[in-house]
C-alpha positions in Angstrom: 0.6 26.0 -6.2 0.5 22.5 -5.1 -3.5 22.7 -4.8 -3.8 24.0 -8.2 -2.0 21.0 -9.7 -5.0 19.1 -9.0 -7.1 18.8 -12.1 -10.6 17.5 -12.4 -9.8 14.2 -10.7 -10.1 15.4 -7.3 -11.4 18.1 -5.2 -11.2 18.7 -1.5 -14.0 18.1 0.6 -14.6 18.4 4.4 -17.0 15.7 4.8 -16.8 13.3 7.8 -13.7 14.8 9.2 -13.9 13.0 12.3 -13.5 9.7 10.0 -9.6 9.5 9.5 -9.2 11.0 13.4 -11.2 7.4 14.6 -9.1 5.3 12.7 -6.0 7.1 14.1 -7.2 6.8 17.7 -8.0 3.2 17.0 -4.5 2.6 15.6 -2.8 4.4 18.9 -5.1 1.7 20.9 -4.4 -0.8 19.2 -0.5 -0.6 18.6 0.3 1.0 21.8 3.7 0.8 23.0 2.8 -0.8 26.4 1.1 -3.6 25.1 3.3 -6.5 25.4 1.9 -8.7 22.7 0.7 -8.7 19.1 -3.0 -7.3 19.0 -5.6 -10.1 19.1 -7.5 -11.2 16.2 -10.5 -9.2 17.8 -8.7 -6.1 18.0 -7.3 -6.4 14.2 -10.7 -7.5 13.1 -12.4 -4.6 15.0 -9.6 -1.8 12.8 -10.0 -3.6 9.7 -14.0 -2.7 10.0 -13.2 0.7 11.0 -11.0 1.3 8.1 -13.2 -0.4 6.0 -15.6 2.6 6.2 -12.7 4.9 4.9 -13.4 6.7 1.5 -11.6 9.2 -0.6 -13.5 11.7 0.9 -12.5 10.8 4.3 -9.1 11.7 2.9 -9.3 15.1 1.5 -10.3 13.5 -1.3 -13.4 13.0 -4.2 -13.3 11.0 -7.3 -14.9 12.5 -10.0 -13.9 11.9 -13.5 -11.4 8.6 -13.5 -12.3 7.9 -17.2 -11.1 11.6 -18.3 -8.1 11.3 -16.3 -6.8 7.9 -16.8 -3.2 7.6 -16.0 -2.5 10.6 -14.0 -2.5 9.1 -11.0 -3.2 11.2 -7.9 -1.7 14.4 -9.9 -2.7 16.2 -13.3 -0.5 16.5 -15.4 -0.2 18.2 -18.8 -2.8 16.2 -21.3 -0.8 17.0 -24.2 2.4 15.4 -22.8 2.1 11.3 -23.6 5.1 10.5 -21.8 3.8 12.4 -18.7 0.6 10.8 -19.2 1.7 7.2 -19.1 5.1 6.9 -17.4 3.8 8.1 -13.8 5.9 7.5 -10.6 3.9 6.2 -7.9 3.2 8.5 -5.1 3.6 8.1 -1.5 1.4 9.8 0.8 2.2 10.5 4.7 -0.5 10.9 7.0 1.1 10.0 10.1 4.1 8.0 10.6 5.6 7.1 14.1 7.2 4.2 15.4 4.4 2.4 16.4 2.4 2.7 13.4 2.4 4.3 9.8 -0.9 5.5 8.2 0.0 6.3 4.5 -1.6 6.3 1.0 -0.2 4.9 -2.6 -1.8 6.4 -5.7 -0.8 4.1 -8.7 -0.8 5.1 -12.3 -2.5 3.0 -14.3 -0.9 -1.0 -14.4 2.4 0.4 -11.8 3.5 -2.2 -9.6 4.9 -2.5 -6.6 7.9 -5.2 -6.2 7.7 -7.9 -4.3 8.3 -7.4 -1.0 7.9 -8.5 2.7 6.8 -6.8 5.9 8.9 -8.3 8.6 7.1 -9.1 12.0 4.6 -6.2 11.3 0.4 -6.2 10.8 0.0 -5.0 7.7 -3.8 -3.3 6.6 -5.2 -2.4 3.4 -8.1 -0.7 2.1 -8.8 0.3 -1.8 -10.1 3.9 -1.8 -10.8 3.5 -5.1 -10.0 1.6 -8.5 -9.0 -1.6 -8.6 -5.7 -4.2 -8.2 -4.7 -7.5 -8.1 -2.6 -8.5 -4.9 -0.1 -11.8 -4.6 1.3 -13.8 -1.9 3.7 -16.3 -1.2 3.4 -18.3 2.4 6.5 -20.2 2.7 7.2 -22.6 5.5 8.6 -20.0 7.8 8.1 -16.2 7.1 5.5 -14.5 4.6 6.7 -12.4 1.6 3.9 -10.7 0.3 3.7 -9.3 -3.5 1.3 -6.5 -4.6 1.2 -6.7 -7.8 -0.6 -5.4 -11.6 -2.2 -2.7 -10.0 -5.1 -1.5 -12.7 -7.2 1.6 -12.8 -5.2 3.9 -11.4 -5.5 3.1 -7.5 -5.3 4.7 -4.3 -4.6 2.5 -1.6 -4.7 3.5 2.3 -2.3 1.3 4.1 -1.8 0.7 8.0 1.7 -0.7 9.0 2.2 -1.8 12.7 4.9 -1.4 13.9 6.3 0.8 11.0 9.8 -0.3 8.9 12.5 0.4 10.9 16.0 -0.7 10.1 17.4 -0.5 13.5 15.0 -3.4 15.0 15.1 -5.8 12.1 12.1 -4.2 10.1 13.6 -3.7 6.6 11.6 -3.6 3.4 13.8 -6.4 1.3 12.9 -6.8 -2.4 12.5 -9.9 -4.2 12.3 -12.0 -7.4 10.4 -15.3 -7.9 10.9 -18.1 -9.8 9.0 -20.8 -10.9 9.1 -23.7 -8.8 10.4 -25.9 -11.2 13.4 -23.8 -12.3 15.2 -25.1 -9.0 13.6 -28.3 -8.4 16.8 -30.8 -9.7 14.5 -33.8 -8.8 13.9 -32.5 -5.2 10.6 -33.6 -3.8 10.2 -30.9 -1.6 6.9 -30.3 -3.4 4.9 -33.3 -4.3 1.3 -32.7 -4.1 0.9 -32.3 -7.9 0.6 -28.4 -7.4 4.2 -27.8 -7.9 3.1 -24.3 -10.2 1.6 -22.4 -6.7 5.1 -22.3 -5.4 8.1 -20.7 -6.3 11.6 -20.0 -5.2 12.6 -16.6 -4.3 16.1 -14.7 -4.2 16.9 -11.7 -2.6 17.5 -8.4 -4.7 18.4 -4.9 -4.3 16.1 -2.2 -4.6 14.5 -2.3 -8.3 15.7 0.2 -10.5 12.5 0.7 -11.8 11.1 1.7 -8.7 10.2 5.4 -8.9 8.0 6.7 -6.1 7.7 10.6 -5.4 6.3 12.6 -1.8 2.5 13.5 -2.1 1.0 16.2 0.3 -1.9 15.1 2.7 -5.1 17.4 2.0 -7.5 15.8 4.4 -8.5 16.3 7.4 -5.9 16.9 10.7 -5.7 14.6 13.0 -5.1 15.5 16.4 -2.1 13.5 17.5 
């Protein structure tokens, strides 16, 4: 049933399946649990190419018609139904997710968003299957928060997180909200470079509300583990 949901957006395909099984057996080299230091720059550089070569068919995956389908997202829905059509969760992929690393996808519906949020001590990797977005970040003088933001055209993203969110060992996802720099200032020079709008101040939030994400099936190829 699940299969039939998918519309003309996608169809499954079995070309290059050895594709996705490389990048796995990269990402098990490269975030092994023996290794007793962050990967090198080399290492990360030499993934990020690999996964750079990734496409939508590489995932079980083919985009066909994006125009026709705009707003559904990674799932058709019913075209008569508006409120299906444009208020879309977001929806979260698996495709492998271990303590070492997490391989995942995140199809967006058209202009969804993603809080702001940090990844805490963990190598973070990207790669836009298809559509298109507009990503945000804020360096501060110690850690990194990073926002993905105004995500347009209907996205799917394939993300690599090393190690993967765990709660236990300090790695939890925390949420949030910036404010303009000069909503905090009170004559504080902290900034004084003349650039004072590229920073902000940010406070700590609970989860957003407005956060809706749902589970996704994986339809590509398996990777032997």
């Amino acid at each position: 049933m699940f299969a039939q949901r998918i519309r003309g957006l996608f169809t499954m395909t079995k070309k290059s399946p050895c594709s996705i099984q490389a990048l796995y057996d990269l990402c098990k080299q490269t975030f092994a649990p023996s290794a007793t230091s962050s990967p090198s720059s080399q290492a990360i550089h030499k993934l990020y190419s690999l996964l750079d070569t990734i496409g939508p068919e590489d995932v079980g995956l083919k985009d066909e018609s994006l125009d026709d389908e705009r707003g559904h997202g990674l799932f058709g829905l019913n075209v008569f139904n508006r409120v299906d059509r444009w208020a879309q969760p977001i929806t979260y992929v698996d495709i492998h997710e271990g303590q070492n690393f997490t391989m995942c996808m995140f199809c967006f519906p058209t202009s969804a968003v993603i809080p702001l949020h940090d990844h805490p001590g963990m190598t973070v990797l990207s790669k836009v299957l298809y559509g298109s977005l507009h990503v945000k970040a804020y360096d501060w003088v110690e850690p990194a928060c990073i926002r993905k933001s105004e995500r347009v055209g209907h996205p799917t993203v394939l993300d690599i997180l090393a190690p993967s969110y765990l709660e236990a060992a300090g790695r939890r996802c925390t949420y949030y909200h910036d404010y303009p720099y000069s909503s905090f200032a009170n004559g504080d020079e902290i900034v004084g470079n003349g650039k004072e709008q590229d920073y902000a101040w940010l406070a700590v939030v609970d989860t957003p509300e407005d956060l809706y994400m749902r589970p996704g099936s994986y339809m590509g190829p398996d990777i032997q583990r």
